[in-house]
C-alpha positions as CSV (number, residue, x, y, z in Angstrom):
1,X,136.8,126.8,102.2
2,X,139.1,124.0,102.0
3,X,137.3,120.5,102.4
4,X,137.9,116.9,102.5
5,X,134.9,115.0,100.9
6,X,133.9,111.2,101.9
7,X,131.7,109.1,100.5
8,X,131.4,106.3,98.1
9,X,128.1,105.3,96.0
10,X,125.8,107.1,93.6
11,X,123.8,109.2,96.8
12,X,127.1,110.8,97.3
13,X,127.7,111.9,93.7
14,X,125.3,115.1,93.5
15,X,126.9,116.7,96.2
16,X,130.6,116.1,95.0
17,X,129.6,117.3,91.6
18,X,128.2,120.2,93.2
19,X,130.4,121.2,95.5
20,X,133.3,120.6,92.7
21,X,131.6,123.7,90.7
22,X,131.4,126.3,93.5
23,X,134.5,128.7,93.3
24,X,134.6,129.4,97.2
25,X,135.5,125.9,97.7
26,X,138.0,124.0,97.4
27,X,137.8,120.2,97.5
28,X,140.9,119.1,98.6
29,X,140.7,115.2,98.5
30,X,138.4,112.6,98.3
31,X,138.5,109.7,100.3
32,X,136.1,106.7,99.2
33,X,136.1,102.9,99.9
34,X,138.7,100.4,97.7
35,X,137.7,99.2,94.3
36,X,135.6,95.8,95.2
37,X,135.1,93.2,93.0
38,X,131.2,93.6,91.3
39,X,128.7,91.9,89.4
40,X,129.2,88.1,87.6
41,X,131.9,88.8,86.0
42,X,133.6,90.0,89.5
43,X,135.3,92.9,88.0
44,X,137.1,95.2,89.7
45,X,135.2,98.4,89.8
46,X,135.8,102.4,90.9
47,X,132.9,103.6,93.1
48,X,130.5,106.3,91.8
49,X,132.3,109.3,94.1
50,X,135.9,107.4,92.9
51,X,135.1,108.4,89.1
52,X,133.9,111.4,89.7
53,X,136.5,112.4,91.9
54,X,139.5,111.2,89.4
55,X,137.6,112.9,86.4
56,X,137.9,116.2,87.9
57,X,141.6,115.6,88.8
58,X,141.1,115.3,92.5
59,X,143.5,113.3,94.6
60,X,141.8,110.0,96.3
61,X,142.4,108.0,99.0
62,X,141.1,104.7,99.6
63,X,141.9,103.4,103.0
64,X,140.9,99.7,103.7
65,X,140.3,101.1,107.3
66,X,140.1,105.2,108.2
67,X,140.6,104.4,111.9
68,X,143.6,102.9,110.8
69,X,146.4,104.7,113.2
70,X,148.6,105.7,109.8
71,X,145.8,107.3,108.0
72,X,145.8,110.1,111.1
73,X,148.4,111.7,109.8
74,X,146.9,111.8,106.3
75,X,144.2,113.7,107.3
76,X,145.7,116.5,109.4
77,X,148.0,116.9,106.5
78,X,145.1,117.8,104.2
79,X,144.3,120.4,107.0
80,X,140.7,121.0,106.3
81,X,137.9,123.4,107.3
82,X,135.7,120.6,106.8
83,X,135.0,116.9,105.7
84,X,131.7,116.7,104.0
85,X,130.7,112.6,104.8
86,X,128.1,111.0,102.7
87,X,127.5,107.4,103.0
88,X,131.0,106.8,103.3
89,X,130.4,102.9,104.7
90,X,133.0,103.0,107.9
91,X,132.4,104.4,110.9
92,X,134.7,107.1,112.1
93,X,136.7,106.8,115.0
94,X,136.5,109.7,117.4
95,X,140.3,110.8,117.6
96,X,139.7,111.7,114.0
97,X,136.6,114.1,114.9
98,X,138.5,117.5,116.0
99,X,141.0,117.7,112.8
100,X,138.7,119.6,110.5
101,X,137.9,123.2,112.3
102,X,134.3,123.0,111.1
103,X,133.9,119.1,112.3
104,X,132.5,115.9,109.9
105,X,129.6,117.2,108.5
106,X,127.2,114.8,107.1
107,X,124.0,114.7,104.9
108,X,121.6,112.3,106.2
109,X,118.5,111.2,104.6
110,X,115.9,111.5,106.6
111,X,114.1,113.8,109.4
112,X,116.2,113.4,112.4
113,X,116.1,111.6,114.8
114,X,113.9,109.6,113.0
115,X,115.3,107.0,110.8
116,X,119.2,106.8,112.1
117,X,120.8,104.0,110.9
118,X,121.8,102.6,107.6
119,X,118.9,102.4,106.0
120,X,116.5,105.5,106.5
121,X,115.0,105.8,102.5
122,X,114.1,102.2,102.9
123,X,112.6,102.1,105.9
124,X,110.7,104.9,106.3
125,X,108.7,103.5,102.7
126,X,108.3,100.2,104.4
127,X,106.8,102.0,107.0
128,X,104.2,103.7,105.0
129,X,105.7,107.3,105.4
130,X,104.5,110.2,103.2
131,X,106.9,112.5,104.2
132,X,110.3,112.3,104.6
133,X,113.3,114.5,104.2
134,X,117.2,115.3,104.5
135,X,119.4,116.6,107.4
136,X,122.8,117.9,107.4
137,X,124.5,117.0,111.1
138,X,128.1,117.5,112.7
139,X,129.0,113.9,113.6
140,X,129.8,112.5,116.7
141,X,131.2,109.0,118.5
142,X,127.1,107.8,118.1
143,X,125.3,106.6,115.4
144,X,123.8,109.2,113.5
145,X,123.8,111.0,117.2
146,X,125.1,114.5,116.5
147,X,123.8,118.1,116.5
148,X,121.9,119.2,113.6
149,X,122.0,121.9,111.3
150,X,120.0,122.1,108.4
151,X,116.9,120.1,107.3
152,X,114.4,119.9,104.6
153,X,111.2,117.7,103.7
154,X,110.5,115.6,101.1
155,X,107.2,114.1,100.4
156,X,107.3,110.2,99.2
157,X,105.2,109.7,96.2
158,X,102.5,106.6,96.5
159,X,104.0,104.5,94.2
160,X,108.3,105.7,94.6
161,X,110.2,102.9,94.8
162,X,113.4,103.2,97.2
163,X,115.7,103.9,94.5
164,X,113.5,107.0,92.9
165,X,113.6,108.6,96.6
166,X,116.9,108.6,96.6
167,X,118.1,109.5,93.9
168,X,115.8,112.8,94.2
169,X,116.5,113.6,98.0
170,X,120.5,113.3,96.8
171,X,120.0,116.4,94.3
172,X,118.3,118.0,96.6
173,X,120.9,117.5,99.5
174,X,123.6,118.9,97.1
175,X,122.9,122.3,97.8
176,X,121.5,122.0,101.3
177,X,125.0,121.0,102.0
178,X,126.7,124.1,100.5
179,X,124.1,126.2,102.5
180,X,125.4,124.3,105.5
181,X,129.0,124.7,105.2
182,X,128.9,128.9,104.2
183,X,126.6,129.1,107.5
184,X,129.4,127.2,109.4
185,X,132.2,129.4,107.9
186,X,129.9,132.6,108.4
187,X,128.8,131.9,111.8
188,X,125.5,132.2,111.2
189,X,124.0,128.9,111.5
190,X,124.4,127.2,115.3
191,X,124.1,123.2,115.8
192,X,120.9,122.0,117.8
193,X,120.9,119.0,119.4
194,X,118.8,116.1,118.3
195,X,115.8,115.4,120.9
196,X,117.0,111.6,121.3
197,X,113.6,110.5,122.9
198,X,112.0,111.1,119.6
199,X,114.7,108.4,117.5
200,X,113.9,105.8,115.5
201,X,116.5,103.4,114.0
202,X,116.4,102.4,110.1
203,X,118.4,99.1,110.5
204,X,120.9,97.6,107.6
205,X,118.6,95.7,105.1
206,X,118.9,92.1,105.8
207,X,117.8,89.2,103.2
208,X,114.8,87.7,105.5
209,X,113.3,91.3,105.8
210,X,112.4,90.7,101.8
211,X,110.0,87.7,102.9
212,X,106.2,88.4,102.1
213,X,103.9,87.8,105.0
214,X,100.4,87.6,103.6
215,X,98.9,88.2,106.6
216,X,100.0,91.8,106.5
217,X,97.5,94.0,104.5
218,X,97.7,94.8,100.8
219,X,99.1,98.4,101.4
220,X,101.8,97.4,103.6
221,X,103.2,94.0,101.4
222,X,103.5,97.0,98.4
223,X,105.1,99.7,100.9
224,X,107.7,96.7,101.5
225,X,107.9,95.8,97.7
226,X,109.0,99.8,97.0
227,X,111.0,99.5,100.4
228,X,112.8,97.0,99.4
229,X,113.5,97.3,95.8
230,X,116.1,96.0,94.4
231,X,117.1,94.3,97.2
232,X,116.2,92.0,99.1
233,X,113.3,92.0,96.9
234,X,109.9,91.0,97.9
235,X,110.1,87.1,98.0
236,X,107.7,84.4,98.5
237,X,107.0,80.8,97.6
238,X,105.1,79.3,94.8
239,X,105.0,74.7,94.9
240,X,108.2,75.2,97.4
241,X,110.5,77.2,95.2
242,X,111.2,80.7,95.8
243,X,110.6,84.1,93.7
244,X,110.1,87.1,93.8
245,X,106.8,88.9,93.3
246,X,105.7,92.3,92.4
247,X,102.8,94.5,92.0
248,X,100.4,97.0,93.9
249,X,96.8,96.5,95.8
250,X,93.6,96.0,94.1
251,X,91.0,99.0,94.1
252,X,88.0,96.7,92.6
253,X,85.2,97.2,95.1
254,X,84.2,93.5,93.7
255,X,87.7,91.8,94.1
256,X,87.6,92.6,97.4
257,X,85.4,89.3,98.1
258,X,87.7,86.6,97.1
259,X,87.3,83.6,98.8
260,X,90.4,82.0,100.9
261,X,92.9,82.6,103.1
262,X,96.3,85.0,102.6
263,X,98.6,83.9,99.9
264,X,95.8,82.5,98.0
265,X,95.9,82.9,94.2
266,X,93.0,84.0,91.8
267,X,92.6,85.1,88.4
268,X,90.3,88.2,88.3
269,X,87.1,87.5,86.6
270,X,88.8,84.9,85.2
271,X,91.0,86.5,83.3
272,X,94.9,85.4,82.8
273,X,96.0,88.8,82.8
274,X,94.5,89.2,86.1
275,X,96.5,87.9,88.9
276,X,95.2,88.5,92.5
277,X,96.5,87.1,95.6
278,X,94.3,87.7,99.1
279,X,96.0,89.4,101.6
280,X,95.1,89.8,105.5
281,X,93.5,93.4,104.6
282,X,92.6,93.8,100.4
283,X,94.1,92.2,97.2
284,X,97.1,92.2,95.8
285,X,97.2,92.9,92.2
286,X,100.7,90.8,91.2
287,X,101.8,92.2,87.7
288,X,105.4,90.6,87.7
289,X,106.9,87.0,88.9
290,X,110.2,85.7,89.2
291,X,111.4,81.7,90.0
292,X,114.6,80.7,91.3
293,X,116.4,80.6,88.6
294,X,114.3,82.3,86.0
295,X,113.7,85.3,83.9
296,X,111.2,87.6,85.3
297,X,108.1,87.8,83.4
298,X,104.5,89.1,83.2
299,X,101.4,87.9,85.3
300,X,100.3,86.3,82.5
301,X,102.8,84.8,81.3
302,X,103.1,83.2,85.2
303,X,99.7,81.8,85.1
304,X,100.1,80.4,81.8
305,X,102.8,78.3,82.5
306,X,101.6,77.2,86.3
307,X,98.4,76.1,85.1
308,X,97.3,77.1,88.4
309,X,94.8,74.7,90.3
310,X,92.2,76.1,92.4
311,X,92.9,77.6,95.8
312,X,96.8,77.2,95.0
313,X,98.5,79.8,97.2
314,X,102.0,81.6,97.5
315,X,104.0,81.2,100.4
316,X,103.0,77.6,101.3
C-alpha cells in the first residue's frame, strides 16, 4: 500500500514510526507544517513527524497552506492508496478528499462522536472521564464528521495528567491504524456512520479556561489541573498577582471542616508543609505554587515566604 502520511507533533510520531517498519507499506511522503520559530530563544525548529520523517530518508512537504490551489497537483502526483492524517493542524479542503483511493484516514483520540474538536485528551479529563479511547475515521468536509472504522478504549487513570494520556493512546493508535488501512485494502472492514445526536465537541484550549473557580468542587479544580497541564495551566490569584497552583483533594475526614469560604487558605494542623485551600465541595491539598514571574516551588516553601495571615484566600 502506497500512503501519504500527515501530521506534525509528537501524537503523530508512533504511528509514522510504525508504519515506516511494516514492509507492505510504503510511505511515500510526508507532509507536516513549516519549521516555526519555538521556545525563548525563538529558534527555528523541525516538528516531531519532520525529524522522523527526514531520518528515515522520506521526502517532506511543508505547505504554508494544503488548500493552496498549487499543492493539488502535488498530491495527485504522489498517487496514493491512502493519506494517514494525524493532528496535522489545517483543515482539508474537500476537492482534495477523492485523490487517495482509500480516502484521508485519520486517528482520532477519543470515542466518537464524543469529544470532536481539537482538544478531545484534554477535555474529556476536565470532564471527569474514566474512560476514553481512540478511533480511526475516513474524513469528510465536517469537523471530525466522517464515517468510522475502528475504535478502541482506553481507561484514564485517577491521577494522568493530559500529557501521560496521550502519549499512551498514541502507541496504542499506531497499530490500530495499520489494522485500519489492511481492512481498507482487503475489503473487509466497512465505514459506519457516526450517530451525530450523540456528539460532543472538545473545543481548542483557550488561556481563560486555565482560571480556578473555587466554587467548583475539589475533584473537578484537580480534573482541570491534569486537563490542563501544561497549558493553560491552572491559575489563580494570591494579593492580586497571578500563579499557578497545583495539587490534588484532601481525603482527611477531619480537614474536611475548615472554616471559610472557597479560595480560602489553611495550613493543616498547623503545619507549613500542609497547604489546604476550601473548595465549594472538599479541600484542596496544594503541593506546588508558582508567582508571576517566579520559580515554581514547594507548598512549603510558599507559605514560608507569604507569611500567610489568617483567612487570606486565593483568587481574591
Amino acid at each position: 500500500m502506497r500512503l501519504v502520511f500527515c501530521g506534525t507533533p509528537q501524537f503523530a510520531v508512533p504511528s509514522l514510526k510504525y508504519l515506516l517498519n511494516q514492509p507492505e507499506i510504503e510511505v511515500a511522503a510526508v507532509i507536516t507544517q513549516p519549521d516555526r520559530p519555538k521556545g525563548r530563544g525563538q529558534e527555528i525548529s523541525q516538528s516531531p513527524v519532520k525529524q522522523v520523517a527526514l531520518e528515515a530518508g522520506v521526502l517532506v512537504h511543508q505547505p504554508p497552506k494544503i488548500r493552496a490551489p498549487e499543492f493539488q497537483p502535488v498530491l495527485e502526483a504522489l498517487a496514493p492508496d491512502a493519506i494517514v492524517i494525524i493532528a496535522y493542524g489545517q483543515i482539508i479542503p474537500a476537492r482534495l478528499l477523492a485523490i487517495p483511493k482509500l480516502g484521508w484516514i485519520n486517528l482520532h483520540a477519543s470515542l466518537l462522536p464524543k469529544y470532536r474538536g481539537a482538544a478531545p485528551i484534554n477535555w474529556a479529563i476536565v470532564n471527569g472521564e474514566t474512560v476514553t479511547g481512540i478511533t480511526t475515521m475516513r474524513i469528510d468536509a465536517g469537523m471530525d464528521t466522517g464515517d468510522m472504522l475502528l475504535q478502541q478504549e482506553i481507561s484514564i487513570g485517577a491521577k494522568e495528567t493530559a500529557p501521560e494520556l496521550a502519549a499512551r493512546m498514541s502507541e496504542a493508535g499506531a497499530p490500530l491504524m495499520l489494522k485500519t488501512l489492511m481492512g481498507l485494502q482487503s475489503g473487509a472492514l466497512q465505514p459506519r456512520p457516526q450517530d451525530h445526536q450523540y456528539a460532543t465537541m472538545a473545543p481548542m484550549l483557550k488561556k481563560e479556561d486555565g482560571r480556578i473557580d473555587w466554587n467548583l468542587s475539589a475533584d473537578q479544580i484537580f480534573n482541570r489541573m491534569r486537563g490542563f497541564t501544561p497549558w493553560p495551566g491552572a491559575t489563580t490569584t494570591f494579593r492580586g498577582q497571578s500563579c499557578q497552583v497545583w495539587g490534588e483533594p484532601s481525603t482527611e475526614a477531619e480537614s474536611q471542616k475548615l472554616p471559610g469560604p472557597p479560595g480560602t487558605i489553611h495550613t493543616a494542623m498547623g503545619k507549613l508543609s500542609e497547604l489546604l485551600v476550601v473548595c465549594g465541595r472538599g479541600l484542596l491539598r496544594v503541593t506546588e505554587v508558582r508567582l508571576e514571574g517566579r520559580k515554581l516551588v514547594s507548598a512549603t516553601a510558599f507559605v514560608n515566604g507569604a507569611h500567610l495571615r489568617v483567612a487570606e484566600a486565593f483568587g481574591g
